[in-house]
Each structure stands twice: as C-alpha cells, then as structure tokens.
C-alpha positions as CSV (number, residue, x, y, z in Angstrom):
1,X,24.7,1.1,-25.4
2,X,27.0,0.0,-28.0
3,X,29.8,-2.6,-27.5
4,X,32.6,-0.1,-28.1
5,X,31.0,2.2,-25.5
6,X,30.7,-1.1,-23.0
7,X,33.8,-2.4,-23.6
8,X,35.8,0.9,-22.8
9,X,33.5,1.2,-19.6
10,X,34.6,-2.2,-18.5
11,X,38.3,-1.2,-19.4
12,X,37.9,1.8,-17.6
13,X,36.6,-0.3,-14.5
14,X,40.5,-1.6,-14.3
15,X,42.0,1.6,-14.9
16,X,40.1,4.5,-14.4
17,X,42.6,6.8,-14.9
18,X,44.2,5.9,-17.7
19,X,43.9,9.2,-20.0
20,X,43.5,7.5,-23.6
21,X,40.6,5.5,-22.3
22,X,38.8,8.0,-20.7
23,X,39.6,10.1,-24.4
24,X,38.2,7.2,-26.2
25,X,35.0,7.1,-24.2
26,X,34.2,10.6,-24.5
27,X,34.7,10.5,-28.7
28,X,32.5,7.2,-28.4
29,X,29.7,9.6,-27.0
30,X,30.3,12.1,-29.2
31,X,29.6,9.3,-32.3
32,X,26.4,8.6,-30.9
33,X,25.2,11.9,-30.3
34,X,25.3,12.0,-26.6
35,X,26.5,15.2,-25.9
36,X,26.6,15.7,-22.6
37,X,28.0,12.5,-21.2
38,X,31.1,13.4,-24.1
39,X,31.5,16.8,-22.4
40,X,31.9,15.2,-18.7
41,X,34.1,13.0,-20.2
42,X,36.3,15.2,-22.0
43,X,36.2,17.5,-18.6
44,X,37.4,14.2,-16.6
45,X,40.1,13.5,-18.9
46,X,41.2,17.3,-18.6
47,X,41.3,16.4,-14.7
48,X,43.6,13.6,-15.6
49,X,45.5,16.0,-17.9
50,X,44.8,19.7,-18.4
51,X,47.6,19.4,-21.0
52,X,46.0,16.8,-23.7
53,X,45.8,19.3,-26.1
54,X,42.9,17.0,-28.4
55,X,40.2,17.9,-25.7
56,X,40.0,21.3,-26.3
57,X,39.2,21.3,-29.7
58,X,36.9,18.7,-29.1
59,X,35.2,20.3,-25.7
60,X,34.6,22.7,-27.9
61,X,32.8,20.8,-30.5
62,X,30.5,19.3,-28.3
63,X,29.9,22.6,-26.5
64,X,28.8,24.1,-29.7
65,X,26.7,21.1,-30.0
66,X,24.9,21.8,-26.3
67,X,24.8,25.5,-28.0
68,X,27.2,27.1,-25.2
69,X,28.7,29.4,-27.7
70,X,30.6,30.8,-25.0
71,X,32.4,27.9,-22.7
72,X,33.3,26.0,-26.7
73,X,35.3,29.5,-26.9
74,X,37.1,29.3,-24.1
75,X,37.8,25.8,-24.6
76,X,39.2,27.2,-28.2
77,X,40.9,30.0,-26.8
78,X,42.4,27.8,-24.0
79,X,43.8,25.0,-26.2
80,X,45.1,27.9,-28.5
81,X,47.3,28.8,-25.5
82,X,48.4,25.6,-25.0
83,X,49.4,24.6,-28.5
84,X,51.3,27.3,-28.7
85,X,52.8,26.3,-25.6
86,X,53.3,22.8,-27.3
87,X,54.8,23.9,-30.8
88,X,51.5,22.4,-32.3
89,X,50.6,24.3,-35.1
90,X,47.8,21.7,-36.6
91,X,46.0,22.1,-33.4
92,X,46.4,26.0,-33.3
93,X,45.6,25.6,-36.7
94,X,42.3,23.7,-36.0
95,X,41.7,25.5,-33.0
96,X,41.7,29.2,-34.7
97,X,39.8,28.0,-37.6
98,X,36.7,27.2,-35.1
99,X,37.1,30.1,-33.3
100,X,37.1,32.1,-36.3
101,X,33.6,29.8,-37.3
102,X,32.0,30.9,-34.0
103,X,32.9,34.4,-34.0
C-alpha cells in the first residue's frame, strides 16, 4: 500500500462515513490501478450520497476499465440525470462526452 492509501484508511477508521474520505480513497485506487476496490468504493460513497454527482463519471471510468461496457453506461446516463437535476453543465458535459465515447 501506499501512504496516501494508509493514511485515508486510518482517517476513515475515525469517520467512516465521512463522504470526501471515502471519495478520496476510491480515486487513490483508481491511481494505482486497482480497479475493483475504486469501484466498491465509489459504490459506498454513493450509499453515503447517491447525489455526489463526481462518482458517476468516475464509476464509470473504472467500469470501462473492468470492461463492463454496460453498468459504466448507466453510471453515465445516471449522473446525466442528475446534473441536470443539479444545473451542472461541466459534469453533463463530461458525462455525455463518455457516453458518446462508448457508444
């Protein structure tokens, strides 16, 4: 493990639910390659928060890196709905441009 990946674990061990942590975490796997722990990361932080619109771009990322074509759209499609929802347009932005990569 790296140190930033061991010290947000031991951060994490004081507040587990604290949403930007658990965020944090789940990009730190995602830097080393470790694709599957980022994805049940992002999915925790989505049980903190099904509204922190950055997860769904980046669930989708790493599900296009597992190759599941499929759930990465519907994490697109989903944060689509909700940046719209949220007056985002960089993330609906983001978020059509890699839907419109995958399809």
């Amino acid at each position: 493990m790296n140190s930033r990946i061991d010290n947000l674990l031991g951060m994490l061990k004081e507040e587990p639910n604290d949403l930007f942590l658990n965020y944090a975490l789940a990009v730190e796997f995602v830097g080393q390659e470790k694709y599957r722990e980022a994805e049940n990361q992002f999915l925790k932080t989505l049980q903190l928060n099904n509204e922190y619109l950055p997860c769904y771009y980046q669930l989708g990322q790493t599900a296009e890196k597992l190759n599941k074509e499929k759930e990465a759209l519907a994490y697109y499609h989903k944060g689509v709905e909700l940046a719209k929802k949220q007056n985002n347009n960089k993330a609906l932005n983001e978020l059509n441009e890699a839907i419109w990569m995958l399809d």
